[in-house]
C-alpha positions in Angstrom: -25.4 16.7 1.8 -25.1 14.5 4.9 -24.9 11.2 2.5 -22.4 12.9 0.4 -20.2 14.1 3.4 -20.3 10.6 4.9 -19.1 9.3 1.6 -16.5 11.1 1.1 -14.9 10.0 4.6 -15.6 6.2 3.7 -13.5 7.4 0.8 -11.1 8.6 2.4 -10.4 6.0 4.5 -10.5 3.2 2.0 -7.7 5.9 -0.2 -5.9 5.9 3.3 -5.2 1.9 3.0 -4.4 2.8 -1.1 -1.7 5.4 -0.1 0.3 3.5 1.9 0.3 0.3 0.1 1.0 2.3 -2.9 3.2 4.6 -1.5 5.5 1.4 -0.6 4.8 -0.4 -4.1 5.8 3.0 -5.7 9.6 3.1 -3.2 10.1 -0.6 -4.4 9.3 -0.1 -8.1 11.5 3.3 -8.6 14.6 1.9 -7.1 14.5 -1.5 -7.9 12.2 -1.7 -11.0 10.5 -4.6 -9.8 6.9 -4.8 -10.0 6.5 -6.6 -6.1 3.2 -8.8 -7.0 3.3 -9.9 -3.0 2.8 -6.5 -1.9 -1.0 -8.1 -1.1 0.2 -11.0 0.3 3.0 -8.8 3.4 -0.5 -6.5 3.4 -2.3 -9.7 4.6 0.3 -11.0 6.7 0.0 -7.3 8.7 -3.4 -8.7 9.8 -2.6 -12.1 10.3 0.3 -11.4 12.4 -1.6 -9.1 14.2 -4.7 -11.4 15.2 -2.0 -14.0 15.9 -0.1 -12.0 18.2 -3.3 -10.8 20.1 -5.2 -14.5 20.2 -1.7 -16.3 20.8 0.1 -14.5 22.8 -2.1 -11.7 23.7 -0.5 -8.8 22.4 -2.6 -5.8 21.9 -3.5 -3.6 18.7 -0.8 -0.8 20.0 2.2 -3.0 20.0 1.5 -5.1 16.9 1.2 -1.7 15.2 5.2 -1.4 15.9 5.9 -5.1 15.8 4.3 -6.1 12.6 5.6 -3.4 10.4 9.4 -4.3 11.5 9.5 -7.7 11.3 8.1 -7.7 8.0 10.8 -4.9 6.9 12.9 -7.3 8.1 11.6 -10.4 6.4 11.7 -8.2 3.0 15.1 -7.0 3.2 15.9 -11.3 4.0 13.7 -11.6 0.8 15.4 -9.0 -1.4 19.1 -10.4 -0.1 18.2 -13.8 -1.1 16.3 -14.1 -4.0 15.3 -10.5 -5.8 18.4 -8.8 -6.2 19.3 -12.3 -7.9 17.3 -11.4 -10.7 17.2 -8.0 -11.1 19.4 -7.8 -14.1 17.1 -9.7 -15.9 13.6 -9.5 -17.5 11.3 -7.4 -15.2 9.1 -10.7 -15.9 11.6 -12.8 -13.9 10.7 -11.0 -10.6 7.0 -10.5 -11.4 7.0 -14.5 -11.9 9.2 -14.5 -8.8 6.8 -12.2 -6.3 4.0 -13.9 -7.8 4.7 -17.2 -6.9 5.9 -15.9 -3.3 2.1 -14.7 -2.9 1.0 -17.9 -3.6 3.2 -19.5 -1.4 2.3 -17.2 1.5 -1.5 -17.4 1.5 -1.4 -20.9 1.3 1.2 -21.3 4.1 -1.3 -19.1 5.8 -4.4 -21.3 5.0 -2.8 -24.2 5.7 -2.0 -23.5 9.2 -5.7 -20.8 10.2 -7.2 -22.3 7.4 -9.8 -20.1 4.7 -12.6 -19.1 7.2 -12.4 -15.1 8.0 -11.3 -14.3 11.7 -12.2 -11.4 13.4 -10.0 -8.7 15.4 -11.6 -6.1 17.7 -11.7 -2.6 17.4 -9.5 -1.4 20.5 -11.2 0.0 23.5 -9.9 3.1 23.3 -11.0 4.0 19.5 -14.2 2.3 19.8 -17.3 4.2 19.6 -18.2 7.1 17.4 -17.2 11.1 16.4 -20.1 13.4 16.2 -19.2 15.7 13.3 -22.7 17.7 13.6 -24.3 16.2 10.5 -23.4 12.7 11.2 -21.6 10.3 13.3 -18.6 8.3 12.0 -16.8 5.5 13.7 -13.6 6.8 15.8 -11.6 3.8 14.7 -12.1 4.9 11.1 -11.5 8.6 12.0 -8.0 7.1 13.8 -7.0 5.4 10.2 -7.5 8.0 8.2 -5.3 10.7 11.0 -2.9 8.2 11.4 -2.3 7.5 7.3 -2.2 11.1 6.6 0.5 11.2 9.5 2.4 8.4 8.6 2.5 9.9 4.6 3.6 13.6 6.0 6.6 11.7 7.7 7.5 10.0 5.0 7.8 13.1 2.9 9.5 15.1 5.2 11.8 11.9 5.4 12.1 12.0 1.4 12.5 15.9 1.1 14.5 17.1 4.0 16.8 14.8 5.4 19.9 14.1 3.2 19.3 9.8 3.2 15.7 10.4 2.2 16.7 13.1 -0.7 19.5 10.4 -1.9 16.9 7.2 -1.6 13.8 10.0 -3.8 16.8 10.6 -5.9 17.3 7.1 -6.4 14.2 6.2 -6.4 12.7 8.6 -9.2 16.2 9.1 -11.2 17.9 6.2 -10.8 20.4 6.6 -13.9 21.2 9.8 -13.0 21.8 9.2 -9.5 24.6 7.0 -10.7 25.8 9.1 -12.4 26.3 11.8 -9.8 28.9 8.6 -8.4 26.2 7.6 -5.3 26.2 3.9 -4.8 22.4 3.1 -5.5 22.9 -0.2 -4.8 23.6 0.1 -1.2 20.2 1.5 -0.8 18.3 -1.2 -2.6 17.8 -3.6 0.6 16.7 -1.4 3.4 14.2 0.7 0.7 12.5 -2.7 -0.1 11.9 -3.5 3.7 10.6 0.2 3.7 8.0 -0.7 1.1 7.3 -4.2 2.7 6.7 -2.1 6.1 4.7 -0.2 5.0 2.1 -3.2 3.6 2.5 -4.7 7.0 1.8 -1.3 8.6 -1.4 -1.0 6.4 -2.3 -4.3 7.3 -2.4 -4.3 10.9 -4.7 -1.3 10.4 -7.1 -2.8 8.6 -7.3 -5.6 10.9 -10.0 -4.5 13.4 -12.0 -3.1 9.9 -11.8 -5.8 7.4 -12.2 -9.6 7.8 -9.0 -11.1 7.9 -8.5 -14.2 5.6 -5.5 -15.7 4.0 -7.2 -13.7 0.5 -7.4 -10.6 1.8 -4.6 -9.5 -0.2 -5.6 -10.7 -3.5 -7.8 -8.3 -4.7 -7.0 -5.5 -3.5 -3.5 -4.8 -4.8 -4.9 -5.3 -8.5 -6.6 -1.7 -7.2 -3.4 -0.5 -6.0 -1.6 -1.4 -8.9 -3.6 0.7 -11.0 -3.1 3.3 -8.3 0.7 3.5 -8.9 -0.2 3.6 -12.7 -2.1 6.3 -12.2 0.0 8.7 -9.8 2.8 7.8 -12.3 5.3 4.8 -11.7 8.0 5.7 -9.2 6.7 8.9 -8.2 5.8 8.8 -4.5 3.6 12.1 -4.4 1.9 10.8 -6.9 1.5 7.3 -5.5 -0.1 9.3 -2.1 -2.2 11.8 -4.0 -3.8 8.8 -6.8 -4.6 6.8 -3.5 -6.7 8.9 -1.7 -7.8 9.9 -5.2 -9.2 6.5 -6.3 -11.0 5.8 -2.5 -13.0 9.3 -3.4 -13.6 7.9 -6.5 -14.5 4.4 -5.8 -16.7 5.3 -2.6 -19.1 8.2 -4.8 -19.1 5.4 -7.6 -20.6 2.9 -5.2 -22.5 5.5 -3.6 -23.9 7.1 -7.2 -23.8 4.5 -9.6 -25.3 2.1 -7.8 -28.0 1.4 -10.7 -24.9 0.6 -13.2 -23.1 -1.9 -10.9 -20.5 -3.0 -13.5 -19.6 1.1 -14.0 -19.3 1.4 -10.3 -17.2 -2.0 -9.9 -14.5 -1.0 -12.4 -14.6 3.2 -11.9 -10.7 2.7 -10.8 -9.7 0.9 -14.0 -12.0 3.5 -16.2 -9.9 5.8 -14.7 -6.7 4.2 -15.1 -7.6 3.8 -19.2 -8.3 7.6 -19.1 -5.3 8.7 -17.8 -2.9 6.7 -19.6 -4.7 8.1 -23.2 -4.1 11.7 -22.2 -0.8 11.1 -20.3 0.6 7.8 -20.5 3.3 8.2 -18.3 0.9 9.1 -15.2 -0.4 12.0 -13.6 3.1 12.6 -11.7 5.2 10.4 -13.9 8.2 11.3 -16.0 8.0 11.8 -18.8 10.9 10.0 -21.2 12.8 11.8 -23.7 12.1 10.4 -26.9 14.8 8.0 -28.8 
C-alpha cells in the first residue's frame, strides 16, 4: 500500500508538469490552430533562465518564478507578431515547420553559449526537506509542485469560466468559427493567448528546475509526451488538456512502477493510451466532436 501511495504522488507530480505544458499547448492550438513544436524548447528556457538568473546575477527561485514566465509571454507574443500570425492562413505544416526549426535554433543557441553538460539548481531552503504523510515521507519541494500546479490550473479556470475576457478567449479558443460569428474580433486575442501558453511553459520550467537536470535537451522529449497529452484530453479543450495530464503522470508512474519486467510496455504506456483512445473516440476524451459533411 505504502509503494502504491508513494507512486501515485510521483505521478502526480510528473502529470503536474504535463498539465501545464499542455494546458498552454491546448490555449495556443484552439485559437490559433497551430501545433507550437517549441513548446519544449520556452519549457527549457524556464530552467535555463532560471539557473542563469540565480548563478549570474543571483536571483533567487521566488523571483525567477514571476520573471521567467513574463518575459517569456513576452518573447512569444514578439514571436507570434513577427513570424506565426504570417503564416497562419496557410498549411498548418507551414507553422509546424516553422516552430520546429525555432526549437532547433533555441537549444542550440543555448548549447552554444552553457554548452550540453547538465547544470544543477537547488532546491530552495525553504521547501527543502521532507512531509511525513504517516506511511511515508515525500520531498516538500515535490509536495510544493504538485499544490502550486493544481493552484495555478484552478486560476486559470476560474479565469476561463467566470470573467468575461476568459469566457470570450474559451469561446475563442474551443469555437473559434462560431465566435466569429457572434461579430467578436478573434483576432485581437490571438497575441496575448499565445504569450499565455508560452508562460505557462516557462512557468513549468522554472519549476522543474531544482527537480530535473537542466540541459539545453531537456525539452525534447518530453513534449512528444505532452503532445499526446493534448491528443488525448481532446485538441483545444483546456479541461481536458488539465485532466489527460495528471491522467498520463498516474499512468506513466504505476507503468514504471508495475511493469517494470516489460520495459518497452512501460516506456510507451502514454502512446498505448493515446492509440486507445483515438479508436473508441477519435476526437479525444473532451474533444468536439465534428458534424459530419
Amino acid at each position: 500500500m505504502t509503494g502504491f501511495l508513494l507512486n501515485t504522488f510521483n505521478g502526480l507530480v510528473s502529470g503536474a508538469f504535463y498539465a501545464l505544458l499542455a494546458l498552454g499547448l491546448a490555449v495556443i492550438f484552439g485559437m490559433l490552430r497551430v501545433v507550437n513544436f517549441a513548446h519544449g524548447a520556452f519549457y527549457m528556457l524556464g530552467a535555463f533562465g532560471a539557473y542563469v538568473l540565480l548563478s549570474e546575477a543571483g536571483v533567487p527561485f521566488w523571483a525567477a518564478l514571476v520573471i521567467m514566465p513574463i518575459g517569456l509571454g513576452l518573447f512569444g507574443m514578439l514571436l507570434e507578431r513577427a513570424f506565426i500570425h504570417r503564416l497562419t492562413r496557410l498549411d498548418p505544416l507551414y507553422n509546424f515547420l516553422l516552430t520546429f526549426g525555432l526549437t532547433l535554433i533555441l537549444q542550440d543557441l543555448v548549447k552554444l553559449r552553457y554548452g550540453a553538460m547538465s547544470s544543477p539548481y537547488a532546491t530552495p531552503a525553504e521547501l527543502d526537506g521532507s512531509v511525513d504523510f504517516g506511511l511515508f515521507d515525500f520531498p516538500t519541494y515535490r509536495v510544493f509542485i504538485l499544490g502550486f500546479a493544481v493552484a495555478v490550473c484552478v486560476a486559470v479556470w476560474w479565469l476561463l469560466g467566470h470573467t468575461r475576457i476568459g469566457m470570450v478567449v474559451r469561446a475563442a479558443t474551443e469555437r473559434p468559427e462560431l465566435t466569429r460569428a457572434f461579430g467578436i474580433d478573434v483576432g485581437k486575442w490571438i497575441t496575448p493567448v499565445f504569450g499565455f501558453g508560452i508562460a505557462l511553459a516557462g512557468l513549468a520550467g522554472v519549476l522543474a528546475a531544482p527537480m530535473r537536470a537542466v540541459n539545453p535537451l531537456m525539452g525534447a522529449d518530453l513534449i512528444i509526451v505532452v503532445f499526446a497529452v493534448v491528443v488525448i484530453g481532446g485538441l483545444g479543450s483546456i479541461f481536458g488538456s488539465v485532466a489527460a495530464g495528471f491522467g498520463i503522470g498516474l499512468v506513466q508512474a504505476w507503468g514504471e512502477a508495475y511493469l517494470s519486467e516489460w520495459p518497452i510496455v512501460a516506456q510507451t504506456t502514454v502512446f498505448i493510451v493515446m492509440a486507445v483512445v483515438l479508436l473508441w473516440r477519435p476526437s479525444g476524451l473532451f474533444g468536439r466532436e465534428e458534424a459530419p459533411a
